[in-house]
C-alpha positions, 0 to 999 in steps of 0.5 A: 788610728791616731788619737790622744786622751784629756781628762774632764771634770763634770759638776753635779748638776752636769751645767759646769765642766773644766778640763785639765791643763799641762801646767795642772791647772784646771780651765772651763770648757764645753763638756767633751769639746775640742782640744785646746793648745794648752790642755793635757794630752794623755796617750799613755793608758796606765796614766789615762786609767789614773783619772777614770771617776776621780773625786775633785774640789775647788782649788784656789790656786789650780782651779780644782785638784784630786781629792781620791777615788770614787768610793763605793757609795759614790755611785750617784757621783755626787760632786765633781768627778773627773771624766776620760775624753777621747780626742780621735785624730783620723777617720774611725772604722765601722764595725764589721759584722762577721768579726763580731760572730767570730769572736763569739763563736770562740768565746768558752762556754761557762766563762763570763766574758765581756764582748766590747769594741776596742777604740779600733773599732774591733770586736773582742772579748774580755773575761770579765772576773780577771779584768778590770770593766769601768777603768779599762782604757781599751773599752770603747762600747761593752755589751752584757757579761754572758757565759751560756751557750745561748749567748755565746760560743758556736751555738749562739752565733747561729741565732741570725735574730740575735745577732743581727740585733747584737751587731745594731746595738754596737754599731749604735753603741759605735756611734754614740761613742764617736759622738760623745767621746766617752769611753765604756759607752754601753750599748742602747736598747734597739728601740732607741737608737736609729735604723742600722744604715742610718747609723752606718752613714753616720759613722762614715759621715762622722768627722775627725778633730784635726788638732 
């Protein structure tokens, strides 16, 4: 799996981007568009967690700089916040159904876990109250934080229903993912996303930038 990180910075109303240069300095774009020659290209996640929700203002010199972090009125993002794109450089995997069972067939009753997909495309689960969710740089599609036995451990792996449409919302969360290049993509409701072998030929038909 190859691949690197840019930061964008998306204004209010969503009509204007920027993304961040080498030099500092900050250049229109397309939201999420392909990498340029002279943009940051992030690979390390301590420093790829810095710029997740990052208030900023215009700058005449650098064209925007950091103003703080997102507070906690800062939900509705009001202004100009900073976004983490995902650049993939190879081929992305499709998720695979028996390792999401497993993984939740060993998750511990009564512990909150987070089931997500790592940028590899693998299941895997997070306990929600010591790590941190939306600065995660490891998070690809995250799912509902559960702790019953209805949901997760031995039990709720043999809920065929249940899991057969746990599987569909990743691999439309998956999709999406590779789609919009965004991180902690959260997985849709079943009756809007598309039929699971159309999104499974989707992810196999998806195509890598060749930067």
């Amino acid at each position: 799996m190859k691949l690197c990180f840019s930061v964008d910075a998306l204004s209010l109303l969503g009509n204007k981007a920027w993304r961040l240069q080498k030099n500092n300095t900050w250049r229109p774009c397309k939201f999420a568009e392909d990498l340029q020659s002279g943009d940051t290209k992030l690979t390390n996640k301590q420093e790829v967690g810095q710029w997740f929700s990052v208030r900023l203002q215009k700058d005449k010199e650098l064209g925007l700089k950091p103003k703080g972090k997102a507070g906690i009125f800062d939900f509705m993002m009001r202004g100009i916040f900073s976004h983490v794109i995902v650049h993939r450089l190879s081929p992305a995997p499709v998720p695979n159904k028996n390792d999401m069972m497993q993984v939740i067939a060993q998750a511990e009753v009564g512990t909150p876990w987070l089931l997500y997909l790592d940028l590899s495309g693998n299941f895997r689960m997070l306990h929600s109250e010591q790590t941190p969710i939306m600065t995660n740089p490891d998070i690809a599609v995250r799912g509902e934080i559960a702790s019953a036995a209805g949901f997760i451990g031995k039990e709720a792996v043999q809920n065929t229903a249940m899991m057969n449409t746990l599987y569909h919302q990743f691999v439309a969360g998956w999709l999406m993912h590779l789609e919009t290049r965004r991180l902690s993509v959260f997985i849709p409701d079943t009756e809007d996303i598309r039929p699971l072998g159309e999104c499974i030929e989707k992810i196999k038909a998806w195509q890598h930038e060749r930067g």
